[in-house]
N, C-alpha and C positions, 0 to 999 in steps of 0.2 A: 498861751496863758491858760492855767487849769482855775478851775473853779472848786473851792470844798462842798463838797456835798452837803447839800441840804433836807433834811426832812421835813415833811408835810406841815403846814400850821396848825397845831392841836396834837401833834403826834405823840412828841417827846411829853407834853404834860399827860396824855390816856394813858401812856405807858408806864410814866414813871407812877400814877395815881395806883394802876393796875397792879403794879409789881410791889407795892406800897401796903395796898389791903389785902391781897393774897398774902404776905409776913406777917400781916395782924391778925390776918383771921385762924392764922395756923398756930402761931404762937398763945392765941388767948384760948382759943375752943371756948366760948363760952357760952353754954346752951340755958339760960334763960330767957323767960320774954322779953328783956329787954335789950336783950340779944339779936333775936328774933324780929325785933320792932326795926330797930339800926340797921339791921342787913336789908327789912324790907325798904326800910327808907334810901338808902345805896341802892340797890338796887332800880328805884323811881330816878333816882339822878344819872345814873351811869345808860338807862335806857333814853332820858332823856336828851345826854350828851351824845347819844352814838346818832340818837335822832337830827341832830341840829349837825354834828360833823356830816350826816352822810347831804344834809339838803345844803349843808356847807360847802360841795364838793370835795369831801377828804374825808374818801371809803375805809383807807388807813386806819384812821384815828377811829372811824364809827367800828369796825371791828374788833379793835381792839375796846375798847369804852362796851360794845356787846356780848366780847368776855367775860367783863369785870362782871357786868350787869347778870349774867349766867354764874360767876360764881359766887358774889351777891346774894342771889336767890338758892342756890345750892346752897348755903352756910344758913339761911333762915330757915330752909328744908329742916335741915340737922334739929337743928335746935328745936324746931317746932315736933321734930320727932321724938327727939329727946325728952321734951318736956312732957309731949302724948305717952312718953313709956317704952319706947319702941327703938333700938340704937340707931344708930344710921350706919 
């Protein structure tokens, strides 16, 4: 008897959230502060979530959800540079 494969609990939702805000943030580029505010704020949830997957047991899911959270804070970067005068 085979089994289908199954992925980790929380995996398929970090991934698909991840693959989800990296097309938004690439399509919108949008370097205001309220830009900047939003990214930061992703960025608190997505470190939050990789927090609670990893004491969750699902290393998986927190690394990925620790990308998100890394590119999150890169896209507030931008913008905040952007706004400072400075490109990214």
């Amino acid at each position: 008897m085979t089994h289908p494969k199954k992925n980790a609990p929380g995996a398929d939702g970090a991934q698909g959230q991840s693959n989800n805000e990296h097309s938004n943030s690439v399509a919108q580029q949008d370097f205001t502060p309220e830009a900047a505010a939003t990214a930061l704020h992703a960025t608190l949830h997505a470190v939050t979530r990789s927090l609670l997957c990893l004491t969750g047991g699902n290393p998986h899911a927190s690394l990925i959800a620790a990308h998100t959270a890394l590119k999150a804070l890169q896209a507030a970067g931008d913008s905040l540079a952007t706004i400072a005068g400075r490109a990214p």
